[in-house]
N, C-alpha and C positions, 0 to 999 in steps of 0.2 A: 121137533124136527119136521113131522109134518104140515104144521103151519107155516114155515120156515118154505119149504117147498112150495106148498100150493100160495106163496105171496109173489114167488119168483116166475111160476109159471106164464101169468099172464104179461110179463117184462118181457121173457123171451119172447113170447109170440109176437107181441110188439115191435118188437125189432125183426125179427124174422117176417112181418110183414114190411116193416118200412125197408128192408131188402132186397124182398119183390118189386115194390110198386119203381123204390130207386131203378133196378133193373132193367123193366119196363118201360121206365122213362128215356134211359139211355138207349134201348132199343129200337124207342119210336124217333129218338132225336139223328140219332146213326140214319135211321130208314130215311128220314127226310132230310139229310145235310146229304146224302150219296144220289139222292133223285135231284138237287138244285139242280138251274140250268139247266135240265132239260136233257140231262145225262146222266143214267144213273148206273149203275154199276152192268158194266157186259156191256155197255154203248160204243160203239166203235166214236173215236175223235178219226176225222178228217181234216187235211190241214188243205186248204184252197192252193188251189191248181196258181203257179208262179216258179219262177226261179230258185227262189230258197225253199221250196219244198222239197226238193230230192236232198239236199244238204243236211235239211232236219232229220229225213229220216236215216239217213247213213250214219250224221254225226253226232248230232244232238241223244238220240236215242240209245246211246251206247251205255248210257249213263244217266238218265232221264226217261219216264214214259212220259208219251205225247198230253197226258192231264198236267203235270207238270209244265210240260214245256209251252203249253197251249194258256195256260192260266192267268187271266189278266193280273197284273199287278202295278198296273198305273206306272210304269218305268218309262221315263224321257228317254231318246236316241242314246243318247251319249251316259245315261245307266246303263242300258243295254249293251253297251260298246265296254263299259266296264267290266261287265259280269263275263261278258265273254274272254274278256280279256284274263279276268282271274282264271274260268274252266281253264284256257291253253297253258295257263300258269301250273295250273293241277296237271296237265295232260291232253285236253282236248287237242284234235289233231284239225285243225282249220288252217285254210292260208288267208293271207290278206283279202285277198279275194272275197273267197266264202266269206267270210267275215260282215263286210259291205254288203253285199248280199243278204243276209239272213236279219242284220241291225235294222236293212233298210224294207 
């Protein structure tokens, strides 16, 4: 029995280590994917002074924080025009207006 034991010991620890260091890993990966961009966690996003910025933050933020809604995602005009178009689908409360505004 106690062979039996003392063969299994050193397994565990083995894992019990590759637990840690995995841990570790994810910890320092988190740390540097929340600092990218030059914004890391607690960063105030400011949206540039324009027309559709009081829009964003009344209507877009209802439902969205500004990391979100700020985040490039390579979208053409007319994606854009899309997407929005789904949110008023779900609820968002935009008029035509705001709309143009905010796409443009």
């Amino acid at each position: 029995m106690s062979a039996i034991s003392s063969s299994v010991a050193p397994f565990r620890s083995g894992i019990q280590r590759g637990l840690i260091l995995s841990g570790m890993f994810l910890c320092f990966a988190m740390c540097a994917q929340s600092q990218e961009g030059g914004q890391g966690q607690g960063a105030a996003i400011l949206l540039p002074d324009g027309p559709g910025k009081a829009i964003v933050q009344s209507k877009c933020v209802v439902c969205h924080d500004l990391e979100r809604v700020t985040r490039p995602t390579g979208a053409t005009r007319e994606e854009w025009q899309d997407s929005i178009n789904y949110m008023i689908s779900q609820g968002a409360q935009l008029t035509k207006e705001q709309v143009a505004i905010v796409v443009d």
